[in-house]
N, C-alpha and C positions, 0 to 999 in steps of 0.2 A: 693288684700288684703292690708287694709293700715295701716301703719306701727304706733304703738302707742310708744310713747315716753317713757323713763323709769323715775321716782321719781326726777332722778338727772336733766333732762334734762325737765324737766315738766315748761311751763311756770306758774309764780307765777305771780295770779293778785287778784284785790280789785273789786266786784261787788257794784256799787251802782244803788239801784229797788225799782220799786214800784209796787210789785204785790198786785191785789186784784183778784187772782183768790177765784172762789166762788161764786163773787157778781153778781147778775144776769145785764146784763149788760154792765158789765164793761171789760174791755179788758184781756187776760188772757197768755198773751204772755211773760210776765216775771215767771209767774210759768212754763212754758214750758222752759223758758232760766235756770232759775234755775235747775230744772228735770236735764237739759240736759249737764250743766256745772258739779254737781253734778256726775254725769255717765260720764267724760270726763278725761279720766288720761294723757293728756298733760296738764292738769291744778293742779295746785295747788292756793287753795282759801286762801287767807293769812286774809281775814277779807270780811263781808258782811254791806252795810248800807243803811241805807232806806230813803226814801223820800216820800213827795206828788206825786201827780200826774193823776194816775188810780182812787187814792181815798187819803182820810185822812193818812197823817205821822202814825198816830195813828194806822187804819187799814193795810196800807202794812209794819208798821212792827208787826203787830198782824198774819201776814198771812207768812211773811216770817217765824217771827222766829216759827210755824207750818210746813214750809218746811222743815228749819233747823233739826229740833226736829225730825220727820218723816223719813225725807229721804235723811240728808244731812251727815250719820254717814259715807257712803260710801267712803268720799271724805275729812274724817277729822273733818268736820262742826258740830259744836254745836251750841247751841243758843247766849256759851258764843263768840263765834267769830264773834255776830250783833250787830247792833251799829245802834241811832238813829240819825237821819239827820235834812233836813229843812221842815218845818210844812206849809213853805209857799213860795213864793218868796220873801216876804218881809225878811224875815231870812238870806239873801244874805250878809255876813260880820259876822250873828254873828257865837259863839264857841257853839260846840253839841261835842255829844258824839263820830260821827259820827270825825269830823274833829280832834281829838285828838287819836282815835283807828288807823285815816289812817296816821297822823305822826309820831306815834310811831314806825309804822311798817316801812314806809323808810328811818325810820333810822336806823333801824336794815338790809331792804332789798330793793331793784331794783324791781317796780312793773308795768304791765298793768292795767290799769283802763278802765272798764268796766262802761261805762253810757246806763246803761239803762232807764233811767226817765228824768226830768228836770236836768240842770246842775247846778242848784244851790250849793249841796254839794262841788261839786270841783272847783266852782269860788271861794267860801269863803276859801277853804282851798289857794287857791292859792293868795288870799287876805292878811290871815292872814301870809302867809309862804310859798315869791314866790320863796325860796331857795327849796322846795320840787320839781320845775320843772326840777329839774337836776335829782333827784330819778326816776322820773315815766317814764320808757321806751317809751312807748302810749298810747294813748287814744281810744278808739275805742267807738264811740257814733252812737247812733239808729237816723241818721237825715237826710234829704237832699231830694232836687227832689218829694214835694210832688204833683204838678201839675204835673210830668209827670207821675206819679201812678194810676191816676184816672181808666183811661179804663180797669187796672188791676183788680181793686176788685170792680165791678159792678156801684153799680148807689147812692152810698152814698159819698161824697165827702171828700178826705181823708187836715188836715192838719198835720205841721211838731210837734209834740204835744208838745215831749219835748226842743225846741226851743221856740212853741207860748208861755209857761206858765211860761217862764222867760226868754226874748230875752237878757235881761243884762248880764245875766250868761253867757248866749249863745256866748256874743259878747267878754264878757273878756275873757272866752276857746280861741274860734277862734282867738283872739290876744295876746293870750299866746307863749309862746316860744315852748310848747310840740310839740311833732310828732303826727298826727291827723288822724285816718283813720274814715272815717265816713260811714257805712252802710246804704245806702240808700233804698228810701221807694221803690222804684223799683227792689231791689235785695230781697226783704220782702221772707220767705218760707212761706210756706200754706201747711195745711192739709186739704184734702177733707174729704165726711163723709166715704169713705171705709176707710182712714189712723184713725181716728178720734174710729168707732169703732174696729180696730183694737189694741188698746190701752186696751180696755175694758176688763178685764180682765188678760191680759196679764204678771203682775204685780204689786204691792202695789202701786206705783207710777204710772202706766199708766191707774190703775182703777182708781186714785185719779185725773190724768188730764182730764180723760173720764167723770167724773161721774160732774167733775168741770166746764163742756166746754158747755155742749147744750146748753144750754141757749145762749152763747155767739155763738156758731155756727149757732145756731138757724137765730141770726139776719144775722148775712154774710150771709145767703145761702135764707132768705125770704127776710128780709128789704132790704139789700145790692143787690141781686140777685145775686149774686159770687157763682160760681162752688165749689170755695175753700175758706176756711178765712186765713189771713194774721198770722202768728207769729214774728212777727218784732226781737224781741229781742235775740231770739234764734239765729239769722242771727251775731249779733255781739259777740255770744259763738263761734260759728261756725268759726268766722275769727279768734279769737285767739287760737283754738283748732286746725284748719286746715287749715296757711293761704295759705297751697301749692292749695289748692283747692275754693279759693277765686278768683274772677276777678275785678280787679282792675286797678285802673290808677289815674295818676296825675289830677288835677284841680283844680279851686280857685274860692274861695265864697264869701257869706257874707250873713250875717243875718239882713232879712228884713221883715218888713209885719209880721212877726211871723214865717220865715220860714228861713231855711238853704238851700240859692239857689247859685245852682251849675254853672261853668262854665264863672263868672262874670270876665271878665279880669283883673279887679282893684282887687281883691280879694285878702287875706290871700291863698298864697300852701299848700293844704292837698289832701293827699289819698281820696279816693270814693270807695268802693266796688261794682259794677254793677249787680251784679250775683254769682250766683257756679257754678261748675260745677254738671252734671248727680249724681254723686257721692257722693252727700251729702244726698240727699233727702232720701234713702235707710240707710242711715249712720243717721240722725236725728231721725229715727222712730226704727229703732235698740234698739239707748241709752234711747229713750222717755218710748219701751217695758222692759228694761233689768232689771231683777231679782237683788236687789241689792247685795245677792251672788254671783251672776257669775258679775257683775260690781265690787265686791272686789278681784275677783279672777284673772279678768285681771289686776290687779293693780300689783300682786305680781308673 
């Protein structure tokens, strides 16, 4: 049984996503990070903010704050706690909504940052206000290792996404002063199509990932040929929710090509996540099914 944290001891972090679950298509792995941060009571969500990426500024924050609205009452979240970010990489430097809602709050509190999209949001904030790198505990970002992912999910060739569609960003993070764990594409979780309709039904929120997914699963398991499709995002909820059950280790990188490649001796030192262990997989599909009653009832 694994031991959930109580309110006081809940880490408090800052999601920045770009989900467009929905879009036929389009990746759908930050509304599963969502779902599942949402349904996670060692967290506590101090603010949400959106970016490009999967699709238009416009659409992932049309679609989050729908999560929000939906399925985010569990966990505190309202619409008013989202915040709009960068529309492009070119937005790299300038002020959004997005960089004034996440200074507010470390000056009030000590946060984890959660990147799930391009980093553009948190280069500029670290731009405009590189005093906030003493606030932000870590960073935990969806990157790294995307050439060795390949044989993992079939026969579509994977790149490092939110690295290629702003390596700038990319590069000022990595030579930032913060603490850096980075979830690599090789440590990715996947649901097959047995976890996948298991969701169906299951709950307001697993019928809403089920009903939002085929299409996208569709392609992993035809176009792809993959047994399973990838949820990236979810992998860096997962580390901050549980990182006793994370595998990990030192390494040094550097951002090249478009890609966050690991093990470069010249590198920047940061964390890599490589894997979970057993324990998670049964524990993601849990939170993914869980009745948002019985998710507020473990909270209290």
């Amino acid at each position: 049984m694994l031991a959930i944290a109580s309110d006081a001891a809940a880490t408090c972090v800052w999601i920045d996503t770009d989900p467009a679950i929905g879009s036929p298509f389009r990746e759908v792995d930050d509304g599963f990070a969502l779902v599942l941060a949402f349904h996670s009571p060692e967290l506590r969500i101090a603010g949400i903010s959106t970016t490009y990426g999967n699709a238009s500024c416009e659409q992932t924050t049309r679609v989050a704050r729908e999560l929000a609205a939906r399925f985010g009452g569990v966990a505190g979240v309202t619409t008013q706690c989202l915040f709009r970010g960068a529309a492009a990489a070119a937005d790299l430097g300038r002020e959004s909504p997005a960089f004034a809602a996440l200074q507010a709050q470390l000056q009030r509190q000590r946060l984890t940052y959660l990147a799930l999209g391009p980093l553009t949001n948190l280069a500029t904030a670290i731009q405009r206000d590189p005093a906030i790198q003493s606030r932000i505990d870590r960073v935990i970002v969806v990157a790294g290792d995307a050439g060795g992912a390949l044989d993992k999910f079939g026969r579509v060739p994977l790149h490092d996404a939110n690295i290629f569609k702003d390596p700038a960003a990319a590069r000022l993070v990595l030579n930032s002063q913060l603490s850096i764990t980075a979830v690599g594409l090789k440590a990715a979780l996947t649901v097959n199509h047995a976890d996948l309709g298991g969701l169906r039904g299951a709950s307001e929120s697993g019928d809403f990932l089920f009903r939002n997914s085929r299409v996208w699963f569709w392609f992993w398991r035809t176009i792809a040929g993959a047994s399973a499709a990838p949820v990236f995002d979810a992998g860096a909820v997962m580390v901050a929710a549980q990182p006793r059950l994370a595998f990990t280790r030192t390494t040094r990188g550097i951002v090249r090509d478009g890609n966050l490649l690991l093990d470069v001796p010249l590198g920047r030192s940061f964390t890599v996540c490589n894997g979970f262990h057993d324990e998670v997989k049964p524990l993601l599909l849990r939170r993914l099914r869980e009745e948002t009653d019985k998710a507020r009832e473990r909270q209290h």
